[in-house]
C-alpha positions in Angstrom: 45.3 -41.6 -13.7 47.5 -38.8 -13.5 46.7 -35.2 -12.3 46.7 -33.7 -16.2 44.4 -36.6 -17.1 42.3 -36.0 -14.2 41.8 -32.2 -15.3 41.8 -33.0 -19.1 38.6 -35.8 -18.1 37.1 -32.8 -16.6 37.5 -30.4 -19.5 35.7 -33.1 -21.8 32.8 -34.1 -19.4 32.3 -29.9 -19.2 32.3 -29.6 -23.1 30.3 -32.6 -23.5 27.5 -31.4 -21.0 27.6 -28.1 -22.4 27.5 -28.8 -25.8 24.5 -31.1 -25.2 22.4 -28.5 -23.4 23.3 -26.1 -26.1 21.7 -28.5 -28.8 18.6 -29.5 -26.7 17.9 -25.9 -25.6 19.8 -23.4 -27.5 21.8 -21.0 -25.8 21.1 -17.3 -25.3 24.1 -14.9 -25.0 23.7 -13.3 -21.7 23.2 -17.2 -20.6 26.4 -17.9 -21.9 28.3 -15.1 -20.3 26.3 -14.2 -17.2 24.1 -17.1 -16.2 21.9 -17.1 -13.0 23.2 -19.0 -10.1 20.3 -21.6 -11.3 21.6 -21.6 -14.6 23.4 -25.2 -15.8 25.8 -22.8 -17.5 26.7 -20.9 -14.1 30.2 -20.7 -13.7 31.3 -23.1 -16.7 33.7 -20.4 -18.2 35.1 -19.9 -15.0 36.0 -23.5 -14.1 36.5 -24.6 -17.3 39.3 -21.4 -18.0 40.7 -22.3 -14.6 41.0 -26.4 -15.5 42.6 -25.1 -18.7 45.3 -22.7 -17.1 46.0 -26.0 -14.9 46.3 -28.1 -17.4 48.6 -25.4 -19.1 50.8 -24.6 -15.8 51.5 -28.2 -15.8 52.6 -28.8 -20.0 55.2 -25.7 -18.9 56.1 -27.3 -16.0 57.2 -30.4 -17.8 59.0 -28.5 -20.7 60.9 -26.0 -18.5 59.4 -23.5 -19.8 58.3 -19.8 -19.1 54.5 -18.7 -19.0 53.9 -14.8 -20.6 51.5 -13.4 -19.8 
């Protein structure tokens, strides 16, 4: 499996998990945004915006094109 695949598996798992916790439990704002460390949501923005910009560098990459930001 390549890298991209690797990160885009990831990125699915994360939305999967995520979305199932949101429908079992419901999912409170401040969770969302600034969970506690205990928190299954703690750091999933983070890692999942930092998979994303991966998975982005690399689509650039293999176009030969330039990133704005």
């Amino acid at each position: 499996m390549s890298k991209r695949a690797d990160l885009i598996k990831q990125m699915l798992e994360m939305q999967k998990k995520s979305i199932a916790y949101e429908q079992e439990n419901g999912v409170d704002m401040k969770d969302y945004y600034v969970p506690d460390e205990k928190h299954p949501l703690f750091q999933y923005r983070e890692k999942y915006a930092e998979l994303a910009d991966q998975v982005n560098a690399m689509a650039h990459d293999d176009k030969g094109s330039k990133r704005f930001y």
